[in-house]
C-alpha positions in Angstrom: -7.2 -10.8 14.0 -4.6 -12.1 12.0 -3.5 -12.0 8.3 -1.2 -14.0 6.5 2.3 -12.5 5.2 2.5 -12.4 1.2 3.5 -9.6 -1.6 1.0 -8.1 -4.4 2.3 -6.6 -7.6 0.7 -5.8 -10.6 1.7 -3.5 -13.5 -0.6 -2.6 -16.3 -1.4 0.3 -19.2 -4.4 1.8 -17.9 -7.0 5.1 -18.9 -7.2 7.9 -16.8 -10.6 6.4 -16.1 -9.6 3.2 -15.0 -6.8 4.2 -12.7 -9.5 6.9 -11.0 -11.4 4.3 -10.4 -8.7 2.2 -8.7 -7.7 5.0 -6.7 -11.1 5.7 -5.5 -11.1 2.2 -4.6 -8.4 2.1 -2.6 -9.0 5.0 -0.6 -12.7 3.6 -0.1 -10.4 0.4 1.2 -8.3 2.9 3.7 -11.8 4.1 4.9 -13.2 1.0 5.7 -10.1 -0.4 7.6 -8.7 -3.1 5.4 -7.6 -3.1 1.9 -8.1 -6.1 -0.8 -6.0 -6.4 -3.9 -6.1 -9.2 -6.2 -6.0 -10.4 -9.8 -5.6 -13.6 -12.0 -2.4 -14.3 -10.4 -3.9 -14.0 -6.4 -4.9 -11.5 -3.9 -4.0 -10.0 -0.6 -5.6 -8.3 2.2 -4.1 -5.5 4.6 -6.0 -4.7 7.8 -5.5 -0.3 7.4 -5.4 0.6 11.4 -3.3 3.1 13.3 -1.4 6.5 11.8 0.1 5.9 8.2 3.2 7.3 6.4 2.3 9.0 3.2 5.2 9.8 0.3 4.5 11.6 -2.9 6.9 11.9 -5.5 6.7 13.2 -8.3 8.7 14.4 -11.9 9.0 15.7 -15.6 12.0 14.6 -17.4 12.6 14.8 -21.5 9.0 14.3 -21.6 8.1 11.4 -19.4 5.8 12.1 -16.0 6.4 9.9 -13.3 4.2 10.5 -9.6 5.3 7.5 -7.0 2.8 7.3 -4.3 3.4 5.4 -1.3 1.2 4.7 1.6 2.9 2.7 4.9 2.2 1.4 8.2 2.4 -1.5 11.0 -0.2 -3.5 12.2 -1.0 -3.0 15.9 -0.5 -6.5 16.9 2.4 -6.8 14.7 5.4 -8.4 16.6 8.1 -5.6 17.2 10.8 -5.9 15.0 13.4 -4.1 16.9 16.0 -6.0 18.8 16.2 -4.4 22.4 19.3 -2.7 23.0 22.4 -4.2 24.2 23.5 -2.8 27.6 27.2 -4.0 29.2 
């Protein structure tokens, strides 16, 4: 199957409600094996397949909560990106 290359990003001020709802989205998405996001500005869709890299971070400074959540991964028919090594 194969998926064109392209970049997402969106940044709004959202409810609790809102962003539980697009979190519960999203994991639906990681369930089903492929992920859709998209606004006004255009969309993008990620086959989810293989093991995935999870990264939570998260902190309370003066005040201000921050929690950074990152989820990662390559496709299985992805080309390998590493260069083979160099023998002489």
């Amino acid at each position: 199957m194969s998926h064109t290359d392209g970049k997402f990003r969106h940044e709004s001020l959202q409810d609790r409600k809102t962003i539980k709802a697009l979190l519960n989205a999203l994991t639906k998405g990681i369930g089903a094996g492929e992920i859709t996001l998209s606004d006004g500005d255009g969309d993008l869709t990620l086959p989810v397949e293989g093991l995935l890299t999870l990264r939570i971070k998260a902190d309370r400074s003066e005040g201000a909560c921050r929690v950074d959540l990152r989820i990662s991964w390559t496709e299985e028919n992805a080309p390998d990106r590493r260069d083979a090594p160099k023998i002489g």
